[in-house]
PASEBA-1860 file (N, C-alpha, C; in nm, 3 decimals):
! residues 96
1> XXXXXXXX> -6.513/3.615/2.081/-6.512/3.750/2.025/-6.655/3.802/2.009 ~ -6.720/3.703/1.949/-6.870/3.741/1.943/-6.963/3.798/2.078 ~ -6.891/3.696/2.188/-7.009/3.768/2.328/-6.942/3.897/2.354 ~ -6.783/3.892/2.326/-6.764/4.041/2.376/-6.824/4.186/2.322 ~ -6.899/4.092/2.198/-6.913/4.289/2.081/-7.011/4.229/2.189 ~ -7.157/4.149/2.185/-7.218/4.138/2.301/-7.290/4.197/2.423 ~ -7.139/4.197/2.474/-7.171/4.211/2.618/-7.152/4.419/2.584 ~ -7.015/4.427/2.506/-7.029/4.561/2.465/-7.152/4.666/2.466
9> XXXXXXXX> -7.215/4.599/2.356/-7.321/4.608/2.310/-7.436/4.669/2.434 ~ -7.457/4.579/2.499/-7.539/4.533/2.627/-7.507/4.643/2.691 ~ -7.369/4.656/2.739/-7.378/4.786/2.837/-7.381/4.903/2.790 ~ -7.364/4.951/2.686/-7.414/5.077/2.588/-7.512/5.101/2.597 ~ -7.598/4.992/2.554/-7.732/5.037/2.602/-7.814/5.029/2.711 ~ -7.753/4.977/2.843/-7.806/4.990/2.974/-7.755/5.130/3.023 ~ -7.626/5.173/2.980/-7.585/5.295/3.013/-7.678/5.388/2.967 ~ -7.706/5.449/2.817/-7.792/5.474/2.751/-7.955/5.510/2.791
17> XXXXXXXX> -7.982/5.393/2.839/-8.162/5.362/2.931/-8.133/5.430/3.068 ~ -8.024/5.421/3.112/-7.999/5.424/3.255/-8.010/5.642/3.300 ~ -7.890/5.654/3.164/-7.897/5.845/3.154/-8.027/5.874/3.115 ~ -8.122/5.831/3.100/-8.215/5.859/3.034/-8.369/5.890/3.110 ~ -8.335/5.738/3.193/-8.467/5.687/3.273/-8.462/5.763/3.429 ~ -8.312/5.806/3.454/-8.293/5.804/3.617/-8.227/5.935/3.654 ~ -8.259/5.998/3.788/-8.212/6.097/3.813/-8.074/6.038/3.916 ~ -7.991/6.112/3.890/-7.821/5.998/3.985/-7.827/6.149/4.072
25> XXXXXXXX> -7.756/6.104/4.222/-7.789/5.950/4.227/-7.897/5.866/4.275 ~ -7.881/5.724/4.248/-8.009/5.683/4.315/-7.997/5.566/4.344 ~ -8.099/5.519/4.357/-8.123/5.335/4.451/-8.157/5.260/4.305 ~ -8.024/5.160/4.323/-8.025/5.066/4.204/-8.039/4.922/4.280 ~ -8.157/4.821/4.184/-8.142/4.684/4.240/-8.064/4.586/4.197 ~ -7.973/4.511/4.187/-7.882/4.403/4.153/-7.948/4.256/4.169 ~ -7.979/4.176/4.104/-7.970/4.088/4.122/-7.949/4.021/4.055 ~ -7.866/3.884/4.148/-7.777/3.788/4.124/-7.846/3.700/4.109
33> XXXXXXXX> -7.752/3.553/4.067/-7.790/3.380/4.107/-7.690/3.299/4.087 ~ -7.661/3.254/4.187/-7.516/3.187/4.202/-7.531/3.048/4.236 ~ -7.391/2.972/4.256/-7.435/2.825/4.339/-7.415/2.850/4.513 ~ -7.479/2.767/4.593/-7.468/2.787/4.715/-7.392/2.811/4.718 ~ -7.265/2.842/4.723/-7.151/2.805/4.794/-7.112/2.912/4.873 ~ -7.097/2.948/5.013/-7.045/3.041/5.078/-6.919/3.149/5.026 ~ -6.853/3.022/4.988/-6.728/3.129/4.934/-6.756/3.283/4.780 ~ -6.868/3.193/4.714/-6.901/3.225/4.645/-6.981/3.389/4.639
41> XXXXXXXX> -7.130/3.360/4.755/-7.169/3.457/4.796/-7.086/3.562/4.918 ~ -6.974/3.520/4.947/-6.865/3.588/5.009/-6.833/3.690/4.950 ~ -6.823/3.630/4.800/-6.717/3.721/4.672/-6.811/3.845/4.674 ~ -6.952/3.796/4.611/-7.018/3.926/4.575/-7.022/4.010/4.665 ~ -7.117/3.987/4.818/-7.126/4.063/4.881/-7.016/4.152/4.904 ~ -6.858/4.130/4.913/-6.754/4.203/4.896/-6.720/4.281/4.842 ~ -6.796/4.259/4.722/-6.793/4.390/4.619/-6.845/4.490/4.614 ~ -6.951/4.505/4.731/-7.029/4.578/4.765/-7.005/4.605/4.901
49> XXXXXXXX> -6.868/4.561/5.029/-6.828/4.649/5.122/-6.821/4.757/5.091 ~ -6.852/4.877/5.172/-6.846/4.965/5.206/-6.942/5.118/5.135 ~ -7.047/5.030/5.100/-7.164/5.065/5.049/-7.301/5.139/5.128 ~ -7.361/5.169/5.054/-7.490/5.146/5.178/-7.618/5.006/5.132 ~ -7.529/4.918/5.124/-7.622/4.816/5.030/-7.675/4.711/5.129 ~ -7.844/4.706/5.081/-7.886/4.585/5.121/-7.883/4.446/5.065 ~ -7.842/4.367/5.131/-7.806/4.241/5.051/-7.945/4.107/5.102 ~ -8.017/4.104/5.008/-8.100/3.967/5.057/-8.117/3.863/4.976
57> XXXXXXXX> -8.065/3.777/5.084/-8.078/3.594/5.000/-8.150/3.497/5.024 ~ -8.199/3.453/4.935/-8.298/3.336/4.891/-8.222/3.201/4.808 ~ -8.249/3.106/4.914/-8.224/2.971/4.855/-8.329/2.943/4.712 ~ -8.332/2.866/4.659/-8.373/2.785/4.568/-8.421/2.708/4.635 ~ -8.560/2.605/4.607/-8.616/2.529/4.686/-8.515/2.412/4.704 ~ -8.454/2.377/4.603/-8.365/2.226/4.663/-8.221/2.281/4.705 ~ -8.198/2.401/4.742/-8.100/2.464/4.777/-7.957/2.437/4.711 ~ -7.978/2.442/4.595/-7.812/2.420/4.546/-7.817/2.567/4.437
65> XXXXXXXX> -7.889/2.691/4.487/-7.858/2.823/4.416/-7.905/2.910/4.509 ~ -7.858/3.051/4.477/-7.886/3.143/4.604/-7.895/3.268/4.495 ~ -8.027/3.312/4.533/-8.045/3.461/4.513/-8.001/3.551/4.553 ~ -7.957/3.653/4.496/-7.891/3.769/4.629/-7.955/3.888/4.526 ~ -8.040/3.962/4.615/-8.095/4.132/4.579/-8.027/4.210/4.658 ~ -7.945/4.324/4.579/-7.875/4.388/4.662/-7.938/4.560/4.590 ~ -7.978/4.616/4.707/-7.994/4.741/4.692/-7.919/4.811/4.711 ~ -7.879/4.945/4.669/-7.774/5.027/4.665/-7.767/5.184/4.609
73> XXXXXXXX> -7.715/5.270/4.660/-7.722/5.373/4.602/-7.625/5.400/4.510 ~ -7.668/5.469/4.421/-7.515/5.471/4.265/-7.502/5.589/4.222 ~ -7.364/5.628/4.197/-7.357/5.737/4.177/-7.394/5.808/4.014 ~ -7.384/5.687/3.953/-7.421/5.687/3.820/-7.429/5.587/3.702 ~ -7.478/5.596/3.578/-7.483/5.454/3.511/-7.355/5.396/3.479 ~ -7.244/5.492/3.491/-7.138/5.436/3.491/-7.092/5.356/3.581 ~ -7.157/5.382/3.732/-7.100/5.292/3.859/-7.144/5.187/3.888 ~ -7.265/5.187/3.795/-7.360/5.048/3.819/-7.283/4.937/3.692
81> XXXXXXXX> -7.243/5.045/3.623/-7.185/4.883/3.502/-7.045/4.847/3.568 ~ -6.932/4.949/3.653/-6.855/4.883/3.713/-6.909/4.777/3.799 ~ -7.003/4.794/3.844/-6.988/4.658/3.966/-7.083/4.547/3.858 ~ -7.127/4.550/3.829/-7.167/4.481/3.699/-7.060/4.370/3.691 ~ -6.958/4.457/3.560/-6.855/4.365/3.579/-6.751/4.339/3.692 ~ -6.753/4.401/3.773/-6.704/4.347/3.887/-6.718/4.173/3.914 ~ -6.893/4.226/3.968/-6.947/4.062/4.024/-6.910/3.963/3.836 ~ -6.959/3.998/3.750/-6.911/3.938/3.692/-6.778/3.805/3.660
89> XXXXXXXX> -6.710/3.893/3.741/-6.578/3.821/3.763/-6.568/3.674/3.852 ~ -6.684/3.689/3.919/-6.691/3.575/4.017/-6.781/3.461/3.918 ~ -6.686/3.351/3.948/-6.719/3.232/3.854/-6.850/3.167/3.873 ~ -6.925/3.098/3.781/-7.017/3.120/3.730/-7.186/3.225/3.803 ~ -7.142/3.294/3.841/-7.230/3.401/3.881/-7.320/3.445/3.719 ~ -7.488/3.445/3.747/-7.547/3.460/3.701/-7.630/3.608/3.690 ~ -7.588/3.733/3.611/-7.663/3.846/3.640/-7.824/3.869/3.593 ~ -7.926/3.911/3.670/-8.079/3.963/3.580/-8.065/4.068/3.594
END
């Protein structure tokens, strides 16, 4: 219950910074950190078919995690916290 006021919390005020700081729409950066696993970086990038998004990945030096920067255009701070929790959804996916 506690991470949810949380996470609540959290996107209020990224929404908040986001109406504030940015003219929509515009080029938002995402990035992830996940475990290797193909299936895994399958999920995200999916969430972002049919986008105009750039997706770039970086191993970890002993390769058991993968970076993914995905650039993208958004229509607003609201569309950026949907995919937010979107990728969210994919198990243990790490957001910065």
């Amino acid at each position: 219950m506690e991470n949810d006021k949380k996470t609540t919390e959290f996107y209020t005020r990224l929404r908040q910074q986001l109406k504030e700081d940015t003219t929509w729409p515009a080029q938002y950066l995402y990035k992830f950190i996940v475990h290797s696993q193909l299936e895994k970086i399958a999920e995200i990038e999916a969430i972002f078919d049919g986008t105009d998004a750039v997706i770039n990945r970086r191993d970890s030096s002993k390769g058991n995690y993968t970076s993914l920067s995905v650039k993208v255009t958004m229509q607003s701070p609201d569309a950026v916290i949907e995919k937010y929790l979107e990728v969210s959804n994919v198990e243990g996916v790490i957001s910065l």
